[in-house]
C-alpha positions in Angstrom: -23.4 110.0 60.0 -25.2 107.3 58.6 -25.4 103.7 60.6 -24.7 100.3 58.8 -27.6 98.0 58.2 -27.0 94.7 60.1 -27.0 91.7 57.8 -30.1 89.7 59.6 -30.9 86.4 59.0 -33.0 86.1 56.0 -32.3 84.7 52.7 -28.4 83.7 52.6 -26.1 82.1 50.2 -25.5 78.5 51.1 -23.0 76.1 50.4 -24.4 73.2 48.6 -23.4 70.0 49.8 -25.1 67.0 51.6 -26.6 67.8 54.5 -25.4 65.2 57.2 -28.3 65.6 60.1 -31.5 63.5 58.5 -33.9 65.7 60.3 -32.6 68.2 58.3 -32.7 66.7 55.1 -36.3 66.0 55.0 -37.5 69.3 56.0 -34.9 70.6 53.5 -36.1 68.9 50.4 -39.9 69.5 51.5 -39.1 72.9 51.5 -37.4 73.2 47.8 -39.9 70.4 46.6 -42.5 72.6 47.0 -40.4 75.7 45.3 -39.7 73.8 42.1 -43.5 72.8 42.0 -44.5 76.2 42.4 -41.9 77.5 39.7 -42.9 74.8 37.6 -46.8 75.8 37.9 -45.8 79.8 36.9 -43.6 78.4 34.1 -47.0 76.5 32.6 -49.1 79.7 33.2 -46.6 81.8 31.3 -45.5 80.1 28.4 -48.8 77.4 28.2 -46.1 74.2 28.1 -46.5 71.0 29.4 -44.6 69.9 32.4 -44.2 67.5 34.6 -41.9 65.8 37.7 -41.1 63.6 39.9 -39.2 63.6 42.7 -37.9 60.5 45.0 -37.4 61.3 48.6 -34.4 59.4 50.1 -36.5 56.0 51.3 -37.7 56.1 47.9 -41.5 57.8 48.2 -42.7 59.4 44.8 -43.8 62.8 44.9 -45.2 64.0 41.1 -46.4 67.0 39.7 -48.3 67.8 36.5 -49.3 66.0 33.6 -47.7 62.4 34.3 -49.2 61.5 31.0 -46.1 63.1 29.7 -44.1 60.1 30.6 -45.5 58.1 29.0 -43.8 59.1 25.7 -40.8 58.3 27.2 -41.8 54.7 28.4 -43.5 53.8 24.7 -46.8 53.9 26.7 -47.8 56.8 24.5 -46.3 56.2 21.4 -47.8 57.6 18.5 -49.2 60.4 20.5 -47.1 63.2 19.4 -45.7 64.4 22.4 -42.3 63.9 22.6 -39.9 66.3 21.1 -36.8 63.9 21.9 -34.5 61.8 20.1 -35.8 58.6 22.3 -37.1 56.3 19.9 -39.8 54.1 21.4 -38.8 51.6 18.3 -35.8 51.2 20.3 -37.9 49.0 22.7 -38.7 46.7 20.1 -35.3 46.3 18.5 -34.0 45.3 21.9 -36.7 42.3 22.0 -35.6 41.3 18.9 -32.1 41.5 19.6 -33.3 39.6 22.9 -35.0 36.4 21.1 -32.6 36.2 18.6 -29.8 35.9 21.3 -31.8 33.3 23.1 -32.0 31.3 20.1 -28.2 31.9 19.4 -27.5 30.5 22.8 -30.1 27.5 22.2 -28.3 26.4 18.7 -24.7 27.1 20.9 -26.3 24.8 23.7 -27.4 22.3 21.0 -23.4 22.5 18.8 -21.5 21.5 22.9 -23.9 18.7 23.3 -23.5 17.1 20.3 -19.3 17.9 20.4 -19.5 16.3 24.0 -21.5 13.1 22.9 -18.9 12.5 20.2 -16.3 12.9 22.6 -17.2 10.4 24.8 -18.4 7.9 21.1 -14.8 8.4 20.8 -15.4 10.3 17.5 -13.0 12.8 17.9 -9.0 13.0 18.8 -7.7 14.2 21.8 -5.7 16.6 19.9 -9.0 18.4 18.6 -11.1 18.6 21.7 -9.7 18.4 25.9 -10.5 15.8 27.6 -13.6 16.9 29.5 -16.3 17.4 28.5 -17.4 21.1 26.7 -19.1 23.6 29.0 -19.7 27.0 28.8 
């Protein structure tokens, strides 16, 4: 007759979810911070890519791993550089300052149209049927 190995208690299946006790949590992500780090490194020695990470501990510390200069194609730091293989579009940046001025100066000319409407209203240049009583404000 042959015995039954025990199930001891190594390596197990886990449930993920949160894990409540902060004690706990911090050892926890330690722990598998360092695994993905160290499957990260073998993945770069393998294939000869370029990786990087970074990973944000619950009060917020930074905790980054290879070439951070990576990023930088992804904040228009690098642009021009040829790293990225994304869609992003660093031009996108730009467009939005653009878009940002031109808005400001839409809301300046907007600013400039209620204050003349308003001093007419109260030269009496306008009917009451036109514009309400009190003056325009937005």
């Amino acid at each position: 007759m042959q015995k039954q190995a025990r199930m001891g208690t190594g390596r197990k299946r886990i449930q993920i979810q949160a894990i409540q006790d902060m004690s706990r949590r911090r050892v926890t992500l330690t722990k598998r911070r360092q695994g993905l780090f160290k499957k990260m490194e073998k993945l770069r020695t393998l294939t000869g890519c370029k990786a990087a990470a970074i990973v944000f501990s619950t009060a917020g510390r930074p905790y980054t791993f290879g070439d951070l200069s990576l990023f930088d194609s992804f904040t228009c730091a690098g642009q021009g550089d040829g790293v990225s293989t994304t869609s992003f579009d660093c031009n996108v940046s730009e467009d939005l300052d653009g878009l940002n001025s031109e808005m400001t100066s839409l809301l300046e000319m907007r600013r400039k149209v209620i204050q003349k409407l308003n001093q007419q209203q109260v030269d009496g240049g306008f009917d009451g049927n036109v514009l309400p009583p009190q003056p325009l404000g937005f």
